[in-house]
GUTORPA-98538 format. One record per atom (N, C-alpha, C): residue in three letters; residue number from 1; z, x, y. Coordinates in pm, 1 decimal, padded with zeros to 6 digits, always signed. Atoms other than C-alpha are relative to their C-alpha. Example, Ala and Ser with C-alpha at 12.3 -4.5 7.8 and 13.67 -1.06 7.14 Angstrom:
2
+------+-----+----------+----------+----------+
! rest !  nr !        Z !        X !        Y !
+------+-----+----------+----------+----------+
!  ALA !   1 ! +00000.0 ! +00089.0 ! -00119.0 !
!  ALA !   1 ! +00780.0 ! +01230.0 ! -00450.0 !
!  ALA !   1 ! +00000.0 ! +00090.0 ! +00120.0 !
!  SER !   2 ! -00006.0 ! -00082.0 ! -00119.0 !
!  SER !   2 ! +00714.0 ! +01367.0 ! -00106.0 !
!  SER !   2 ! +00073.0 ! -00077.0 ! +00109.0 !
+------+-----+----------+----------+----------+
end
This chain:
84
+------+-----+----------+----------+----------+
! rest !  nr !        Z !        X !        Y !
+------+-----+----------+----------+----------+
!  UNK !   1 ! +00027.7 ! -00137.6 ! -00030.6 !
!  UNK !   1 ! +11984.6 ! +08204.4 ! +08093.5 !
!  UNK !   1 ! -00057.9 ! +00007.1 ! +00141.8 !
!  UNK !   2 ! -00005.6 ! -00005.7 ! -00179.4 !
!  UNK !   2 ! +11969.3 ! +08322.0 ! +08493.6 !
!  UNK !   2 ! -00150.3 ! +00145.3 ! -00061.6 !
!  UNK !   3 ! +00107.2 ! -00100.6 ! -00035.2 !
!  UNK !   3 ! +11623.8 ! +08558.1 ! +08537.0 !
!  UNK !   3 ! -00017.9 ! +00039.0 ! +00131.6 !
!  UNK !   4 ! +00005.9 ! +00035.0 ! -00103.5 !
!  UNK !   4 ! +11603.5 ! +08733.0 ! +08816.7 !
!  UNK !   4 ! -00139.4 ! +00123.1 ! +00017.7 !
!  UNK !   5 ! +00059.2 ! -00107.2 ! -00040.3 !
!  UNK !   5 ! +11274.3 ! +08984.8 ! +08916.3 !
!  UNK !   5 ! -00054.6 ! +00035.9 ! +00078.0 !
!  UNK !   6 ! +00066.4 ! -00038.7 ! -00140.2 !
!  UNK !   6 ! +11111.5 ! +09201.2 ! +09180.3 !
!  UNK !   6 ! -00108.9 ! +00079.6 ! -00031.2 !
!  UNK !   7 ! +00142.1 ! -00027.6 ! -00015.6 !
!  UNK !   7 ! +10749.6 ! +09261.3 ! +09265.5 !
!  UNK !   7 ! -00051.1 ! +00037.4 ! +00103.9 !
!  UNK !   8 ! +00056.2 ! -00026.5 ! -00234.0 !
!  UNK !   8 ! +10570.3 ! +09413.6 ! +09598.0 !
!  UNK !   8 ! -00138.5 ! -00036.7 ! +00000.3 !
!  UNK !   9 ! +00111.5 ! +00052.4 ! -00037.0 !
!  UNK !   9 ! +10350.0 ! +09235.6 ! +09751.6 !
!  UNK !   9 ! -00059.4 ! +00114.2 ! +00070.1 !
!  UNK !  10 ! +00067.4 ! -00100.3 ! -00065.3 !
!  UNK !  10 ! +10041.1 ! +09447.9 ! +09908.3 !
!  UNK !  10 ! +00039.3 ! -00022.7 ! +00150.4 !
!  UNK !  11 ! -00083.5 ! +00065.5 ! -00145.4 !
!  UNK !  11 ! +10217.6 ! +09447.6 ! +10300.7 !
!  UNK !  11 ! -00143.1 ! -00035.5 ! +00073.7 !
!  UNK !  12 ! +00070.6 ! +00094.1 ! -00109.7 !
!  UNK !  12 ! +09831.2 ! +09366.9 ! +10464.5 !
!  UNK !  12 ! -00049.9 ! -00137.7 ! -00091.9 !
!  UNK !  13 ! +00036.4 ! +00175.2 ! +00062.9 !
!  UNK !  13 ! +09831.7 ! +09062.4 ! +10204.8 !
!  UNK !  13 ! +00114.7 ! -00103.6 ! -00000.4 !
!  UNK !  14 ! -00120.4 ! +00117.8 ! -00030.2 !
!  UNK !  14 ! +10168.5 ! +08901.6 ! +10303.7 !
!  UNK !  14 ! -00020.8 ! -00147.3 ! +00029.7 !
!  UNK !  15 ! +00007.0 ! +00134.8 ! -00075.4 !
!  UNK !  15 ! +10068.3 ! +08627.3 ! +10484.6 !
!  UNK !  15 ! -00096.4 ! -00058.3 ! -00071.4 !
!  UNK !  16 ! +00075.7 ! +00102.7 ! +00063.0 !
!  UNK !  16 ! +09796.4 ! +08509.5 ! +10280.7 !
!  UNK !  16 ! +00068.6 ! -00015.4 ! -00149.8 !
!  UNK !  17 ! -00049.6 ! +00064.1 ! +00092.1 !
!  UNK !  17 ! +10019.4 ! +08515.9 ! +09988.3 !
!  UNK !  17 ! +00125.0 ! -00094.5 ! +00013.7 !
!  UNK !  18 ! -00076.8 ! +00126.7 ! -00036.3 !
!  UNK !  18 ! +10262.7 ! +08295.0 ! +10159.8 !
!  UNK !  18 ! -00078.6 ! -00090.3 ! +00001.2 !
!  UNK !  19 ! +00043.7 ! +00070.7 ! -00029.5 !
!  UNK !  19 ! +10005.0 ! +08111.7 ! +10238.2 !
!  UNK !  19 ! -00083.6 ! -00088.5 ! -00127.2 !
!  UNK !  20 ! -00013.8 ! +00000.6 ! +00157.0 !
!  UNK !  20 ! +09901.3 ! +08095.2 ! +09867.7 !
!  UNK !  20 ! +00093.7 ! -00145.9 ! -00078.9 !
!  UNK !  21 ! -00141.4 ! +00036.3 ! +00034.3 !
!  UNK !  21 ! +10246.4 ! +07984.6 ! +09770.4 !
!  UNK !  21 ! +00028.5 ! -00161.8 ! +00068.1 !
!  UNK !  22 ! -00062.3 ! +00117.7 ! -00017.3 !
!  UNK !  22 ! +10262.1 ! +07714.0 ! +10000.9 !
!  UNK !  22 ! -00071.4 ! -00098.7 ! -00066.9 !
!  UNK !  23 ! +00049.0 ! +00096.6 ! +00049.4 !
!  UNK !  23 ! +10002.0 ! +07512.8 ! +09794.2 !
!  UNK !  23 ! -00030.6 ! +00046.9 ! -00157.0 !
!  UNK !  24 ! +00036.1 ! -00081.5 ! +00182.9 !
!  UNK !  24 ! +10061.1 ! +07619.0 ! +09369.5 !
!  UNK !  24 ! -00038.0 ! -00137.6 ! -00016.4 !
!  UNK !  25 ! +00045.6 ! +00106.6 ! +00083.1 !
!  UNK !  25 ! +09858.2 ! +07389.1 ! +09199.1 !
!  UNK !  25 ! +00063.1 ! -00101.0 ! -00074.0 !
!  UNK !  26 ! -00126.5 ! +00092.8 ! +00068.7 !
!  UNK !  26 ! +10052.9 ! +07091.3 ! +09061.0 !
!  UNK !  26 ! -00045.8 ! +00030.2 ! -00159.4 !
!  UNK !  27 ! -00023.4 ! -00051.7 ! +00198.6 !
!  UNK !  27 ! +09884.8 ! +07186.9 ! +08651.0 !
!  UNK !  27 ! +00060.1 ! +00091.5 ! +00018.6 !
!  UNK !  28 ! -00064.1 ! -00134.6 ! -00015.3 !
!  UNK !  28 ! +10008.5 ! +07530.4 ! +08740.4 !
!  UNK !  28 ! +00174.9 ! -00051.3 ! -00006.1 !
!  UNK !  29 ! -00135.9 ! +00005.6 ! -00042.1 !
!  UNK !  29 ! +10373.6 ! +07382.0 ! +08867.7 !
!  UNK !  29 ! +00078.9 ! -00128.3 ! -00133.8 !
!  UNK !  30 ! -00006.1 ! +00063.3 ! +00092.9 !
!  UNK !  30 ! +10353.6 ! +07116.2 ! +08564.0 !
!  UNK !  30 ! +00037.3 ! +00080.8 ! -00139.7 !
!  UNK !  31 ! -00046.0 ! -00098.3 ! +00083.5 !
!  UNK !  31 ! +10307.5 ! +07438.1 ! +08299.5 !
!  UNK !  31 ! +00082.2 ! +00040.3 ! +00020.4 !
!  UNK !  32 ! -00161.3 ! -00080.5 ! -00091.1 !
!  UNK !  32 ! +10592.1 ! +07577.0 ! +08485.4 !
!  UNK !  32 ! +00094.0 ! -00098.2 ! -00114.8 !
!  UNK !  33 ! -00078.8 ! +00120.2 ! +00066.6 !
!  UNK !  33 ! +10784.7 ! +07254.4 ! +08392.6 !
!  UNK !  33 ! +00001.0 ! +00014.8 ! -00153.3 !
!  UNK !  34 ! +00075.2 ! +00025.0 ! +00152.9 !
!  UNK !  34 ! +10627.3 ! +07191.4 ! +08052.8 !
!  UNK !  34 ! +00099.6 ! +00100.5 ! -00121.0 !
!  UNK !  35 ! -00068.8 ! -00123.1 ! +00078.0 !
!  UNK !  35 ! +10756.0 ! +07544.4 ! +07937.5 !
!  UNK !  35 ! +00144.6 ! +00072.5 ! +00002.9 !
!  UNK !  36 ! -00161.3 ! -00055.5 ! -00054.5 !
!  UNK !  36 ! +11138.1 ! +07540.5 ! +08051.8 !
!  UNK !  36 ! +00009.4 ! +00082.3 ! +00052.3 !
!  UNK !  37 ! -00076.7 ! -00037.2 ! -00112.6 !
!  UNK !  37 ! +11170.9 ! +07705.7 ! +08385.2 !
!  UNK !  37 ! +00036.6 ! -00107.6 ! +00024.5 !
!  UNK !  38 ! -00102.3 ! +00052.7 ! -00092.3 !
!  UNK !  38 ! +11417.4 ! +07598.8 ! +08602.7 !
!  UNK !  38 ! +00014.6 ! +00032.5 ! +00139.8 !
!  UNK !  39 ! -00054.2 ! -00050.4 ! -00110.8 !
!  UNK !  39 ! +11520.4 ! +07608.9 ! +08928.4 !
!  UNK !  39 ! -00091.9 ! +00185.7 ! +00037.8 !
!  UNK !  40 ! +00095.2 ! -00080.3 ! -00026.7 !
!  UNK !  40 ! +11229.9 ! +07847.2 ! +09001.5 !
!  UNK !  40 ! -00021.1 ! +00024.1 ! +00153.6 !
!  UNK !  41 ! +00025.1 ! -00004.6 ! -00104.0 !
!  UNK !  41 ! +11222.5 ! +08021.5 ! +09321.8 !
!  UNK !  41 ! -00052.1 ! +00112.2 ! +00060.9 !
!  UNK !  42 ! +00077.5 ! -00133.9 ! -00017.1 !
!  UNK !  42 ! +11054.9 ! +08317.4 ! +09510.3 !
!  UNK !  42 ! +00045.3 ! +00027.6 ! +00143.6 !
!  UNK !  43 ! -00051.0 ! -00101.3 ! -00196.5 !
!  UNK !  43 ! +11215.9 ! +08516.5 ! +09824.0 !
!  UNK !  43 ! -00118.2 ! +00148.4 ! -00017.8 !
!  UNK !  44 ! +00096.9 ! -00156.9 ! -00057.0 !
!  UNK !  44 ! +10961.9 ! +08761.8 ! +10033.1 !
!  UNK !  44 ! +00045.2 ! +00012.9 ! +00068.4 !
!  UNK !  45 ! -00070.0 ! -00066.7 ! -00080.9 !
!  UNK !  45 ! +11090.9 ! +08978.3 ! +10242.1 !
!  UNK !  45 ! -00196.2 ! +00043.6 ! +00091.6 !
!  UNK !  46 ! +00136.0 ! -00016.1 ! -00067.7 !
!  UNK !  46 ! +10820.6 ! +09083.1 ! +10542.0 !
!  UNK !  46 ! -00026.3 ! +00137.9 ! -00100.9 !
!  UNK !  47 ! +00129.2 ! -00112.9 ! +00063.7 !
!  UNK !  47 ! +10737.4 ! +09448.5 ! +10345.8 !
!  UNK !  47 ! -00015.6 ! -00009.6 ! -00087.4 !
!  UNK !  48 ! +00081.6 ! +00054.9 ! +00136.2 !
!  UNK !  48 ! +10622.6 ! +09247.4 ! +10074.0 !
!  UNK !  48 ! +00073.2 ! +00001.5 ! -00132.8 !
!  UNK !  49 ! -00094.3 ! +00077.0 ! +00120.4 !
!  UNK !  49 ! +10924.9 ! +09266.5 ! +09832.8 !
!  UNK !  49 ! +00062.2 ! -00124.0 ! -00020.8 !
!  UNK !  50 ! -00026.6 ! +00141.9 ! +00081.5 !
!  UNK !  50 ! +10945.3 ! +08969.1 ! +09622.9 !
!  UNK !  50 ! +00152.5 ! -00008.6 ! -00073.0 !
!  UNK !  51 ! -00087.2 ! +00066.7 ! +00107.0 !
!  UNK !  51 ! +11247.4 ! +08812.5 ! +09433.0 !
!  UNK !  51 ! -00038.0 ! -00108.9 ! -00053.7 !
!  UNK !  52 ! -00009.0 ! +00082.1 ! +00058.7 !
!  UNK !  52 ! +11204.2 ! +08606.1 ! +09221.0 !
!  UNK !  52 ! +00108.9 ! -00061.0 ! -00137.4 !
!  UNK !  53 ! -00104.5 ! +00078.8 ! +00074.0 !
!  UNK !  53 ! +11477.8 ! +08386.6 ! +09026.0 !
!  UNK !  53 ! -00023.6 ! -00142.1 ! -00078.7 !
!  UNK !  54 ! -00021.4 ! +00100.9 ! +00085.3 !
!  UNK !  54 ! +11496.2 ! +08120.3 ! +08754.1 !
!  UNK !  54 ! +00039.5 ! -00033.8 ! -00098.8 !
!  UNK !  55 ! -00083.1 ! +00007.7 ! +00120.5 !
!  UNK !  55 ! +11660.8 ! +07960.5 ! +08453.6 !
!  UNK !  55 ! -00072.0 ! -00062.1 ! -00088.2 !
!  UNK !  56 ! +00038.1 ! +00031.8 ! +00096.7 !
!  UNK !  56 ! +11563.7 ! +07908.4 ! +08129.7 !
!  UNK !  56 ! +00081.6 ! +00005.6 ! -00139.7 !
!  UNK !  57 ! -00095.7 ! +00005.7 ! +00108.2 !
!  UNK !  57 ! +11690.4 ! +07810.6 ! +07781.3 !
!  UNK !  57 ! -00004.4 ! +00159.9 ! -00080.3 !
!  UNK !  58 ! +00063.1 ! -00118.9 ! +00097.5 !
!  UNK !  58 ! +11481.0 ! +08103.3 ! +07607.7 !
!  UNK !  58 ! -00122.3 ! +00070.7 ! +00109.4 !
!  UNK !  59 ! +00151.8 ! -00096.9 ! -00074.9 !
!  UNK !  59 ! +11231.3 ! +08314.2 ! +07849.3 !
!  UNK !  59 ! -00066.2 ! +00032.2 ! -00080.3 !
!  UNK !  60 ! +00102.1 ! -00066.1 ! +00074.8 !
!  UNK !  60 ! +11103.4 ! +08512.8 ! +07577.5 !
!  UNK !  60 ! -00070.2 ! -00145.6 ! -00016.4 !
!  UNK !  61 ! +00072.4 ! +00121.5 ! +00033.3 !
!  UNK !  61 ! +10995.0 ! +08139.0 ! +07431.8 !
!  UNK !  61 ! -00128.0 ! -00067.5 ! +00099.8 !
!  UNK !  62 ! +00053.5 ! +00092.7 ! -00111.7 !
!  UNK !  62 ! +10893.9 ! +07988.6 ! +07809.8 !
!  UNK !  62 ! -00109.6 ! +00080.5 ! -00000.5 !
!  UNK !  63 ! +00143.7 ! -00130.6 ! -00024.4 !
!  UNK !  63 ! +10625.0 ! +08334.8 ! +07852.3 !
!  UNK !  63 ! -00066.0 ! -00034.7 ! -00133.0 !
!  UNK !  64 ! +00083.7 ! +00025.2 ! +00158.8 !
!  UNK !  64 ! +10519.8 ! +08270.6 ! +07496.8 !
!  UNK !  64 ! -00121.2 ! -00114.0 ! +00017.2 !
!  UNK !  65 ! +00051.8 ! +00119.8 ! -00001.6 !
!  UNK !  65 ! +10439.7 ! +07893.4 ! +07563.0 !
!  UNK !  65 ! -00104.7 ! +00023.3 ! +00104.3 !
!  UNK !  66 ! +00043.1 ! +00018.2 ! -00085.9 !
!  UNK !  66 ! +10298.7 ! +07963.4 ! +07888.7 !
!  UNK !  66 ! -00130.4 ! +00074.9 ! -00025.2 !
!  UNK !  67 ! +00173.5 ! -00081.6 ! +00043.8 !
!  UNK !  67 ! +10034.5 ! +08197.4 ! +07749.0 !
!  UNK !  67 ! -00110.8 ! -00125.8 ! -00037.4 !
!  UNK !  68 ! +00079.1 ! +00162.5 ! +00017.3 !
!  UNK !  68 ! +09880.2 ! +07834.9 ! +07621.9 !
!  UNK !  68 ! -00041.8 ! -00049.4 ! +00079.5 !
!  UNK !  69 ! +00096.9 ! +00051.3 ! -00074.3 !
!  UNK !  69 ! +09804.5 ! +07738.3 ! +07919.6 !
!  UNK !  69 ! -00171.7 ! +00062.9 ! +00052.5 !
!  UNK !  70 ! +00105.3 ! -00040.6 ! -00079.9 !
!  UNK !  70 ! +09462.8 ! +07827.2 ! +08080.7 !
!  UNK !  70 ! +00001.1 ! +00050.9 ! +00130.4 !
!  UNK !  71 ! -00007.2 ! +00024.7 ! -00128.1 !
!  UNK !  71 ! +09583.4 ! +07735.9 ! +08404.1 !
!  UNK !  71 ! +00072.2 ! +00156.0 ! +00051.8 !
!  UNK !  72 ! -00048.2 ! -00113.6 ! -00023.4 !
!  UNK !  72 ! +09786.4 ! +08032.1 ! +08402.2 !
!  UNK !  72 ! -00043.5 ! +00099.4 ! -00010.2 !
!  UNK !  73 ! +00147.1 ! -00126.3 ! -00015.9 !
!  UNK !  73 ! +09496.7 ! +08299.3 ! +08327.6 !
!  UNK !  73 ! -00041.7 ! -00027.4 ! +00116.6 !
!  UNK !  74 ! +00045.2 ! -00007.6 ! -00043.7 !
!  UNK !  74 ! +09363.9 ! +08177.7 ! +08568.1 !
!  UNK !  74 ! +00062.7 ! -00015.9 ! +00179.8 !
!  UNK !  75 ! -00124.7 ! -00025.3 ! -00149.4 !
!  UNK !  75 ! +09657.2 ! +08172.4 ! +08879.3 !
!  UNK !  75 ! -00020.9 ! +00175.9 ! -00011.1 !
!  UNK !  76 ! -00014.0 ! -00186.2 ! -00035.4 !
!  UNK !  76 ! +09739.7 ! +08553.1 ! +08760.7 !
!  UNK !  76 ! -00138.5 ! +00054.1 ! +00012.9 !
!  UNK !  77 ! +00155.0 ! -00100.2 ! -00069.2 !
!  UNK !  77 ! +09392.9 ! +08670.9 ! +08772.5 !
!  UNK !  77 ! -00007.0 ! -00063.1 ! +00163.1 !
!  UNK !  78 ! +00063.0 ! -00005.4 ! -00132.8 !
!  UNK !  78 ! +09351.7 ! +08501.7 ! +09116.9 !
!  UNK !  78 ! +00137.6 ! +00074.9 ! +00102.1 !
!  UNK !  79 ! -00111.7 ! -00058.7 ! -00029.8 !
!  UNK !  79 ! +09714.5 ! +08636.0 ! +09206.7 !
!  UNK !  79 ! +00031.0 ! +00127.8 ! -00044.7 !
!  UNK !  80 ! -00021.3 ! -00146.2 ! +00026.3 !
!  UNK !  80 ! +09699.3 ! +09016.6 ! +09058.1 !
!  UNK !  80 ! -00047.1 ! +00055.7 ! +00076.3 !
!  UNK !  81 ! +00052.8 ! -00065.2 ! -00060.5 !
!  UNK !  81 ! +09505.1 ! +09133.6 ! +09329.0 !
!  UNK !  81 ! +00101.9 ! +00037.5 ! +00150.7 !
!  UNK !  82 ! -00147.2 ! -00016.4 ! -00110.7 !
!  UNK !  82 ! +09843.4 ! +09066.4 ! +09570.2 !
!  UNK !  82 ! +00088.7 ! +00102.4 ! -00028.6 !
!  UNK !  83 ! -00181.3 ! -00086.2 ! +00033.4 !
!  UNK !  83 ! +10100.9 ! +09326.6 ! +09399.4 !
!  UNK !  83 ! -00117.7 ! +00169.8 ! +00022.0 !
!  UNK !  84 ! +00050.9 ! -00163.5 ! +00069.7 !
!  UNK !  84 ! +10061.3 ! +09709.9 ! +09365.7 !
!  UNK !  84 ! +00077.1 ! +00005.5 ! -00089.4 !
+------+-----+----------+----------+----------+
end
């Protein structure tokens, strides 16, 4: 299964959420793994629209699993303050 979705970044927080991005936590990028994504990737555009794309056997399942982690409460809380 191909996922593909879009999110806007806040445009005066661009650059620090690239900057974000260039270092995801390897538990963070491990749960990733762990929970069948795939080929996981993220296009920003400069006025802060996101794409994001990846494959999975079951999404509903992979979001399910991924709620288990911790690590992941605690990325999106430090990462919800980037979108409107």
């Amino acid at each position: 299964m191909r996922i593909c979705f879009l999110l806007k970044v806040r445009p005066d927080r661009v650059e620090e959420y690239r900057g974000r991005h260039a270092s995801v936590w390897p538990e963070l990028q491990q749960a990733l793994r762990e929970t069948g994504r795939k080929n996981y990737s993220l296009f920003l555009r400069r006025d802060g629209v996101l794409v994001g794309y990846l494959e999975a056997e079951d999404f509903a399942r992979c979001c399910a699993a991924m709620k288990q982690y911790s690590v992941n409460a605690r990325w999106q809380a430090e990462m919800s303050p980037f979108f409107e």
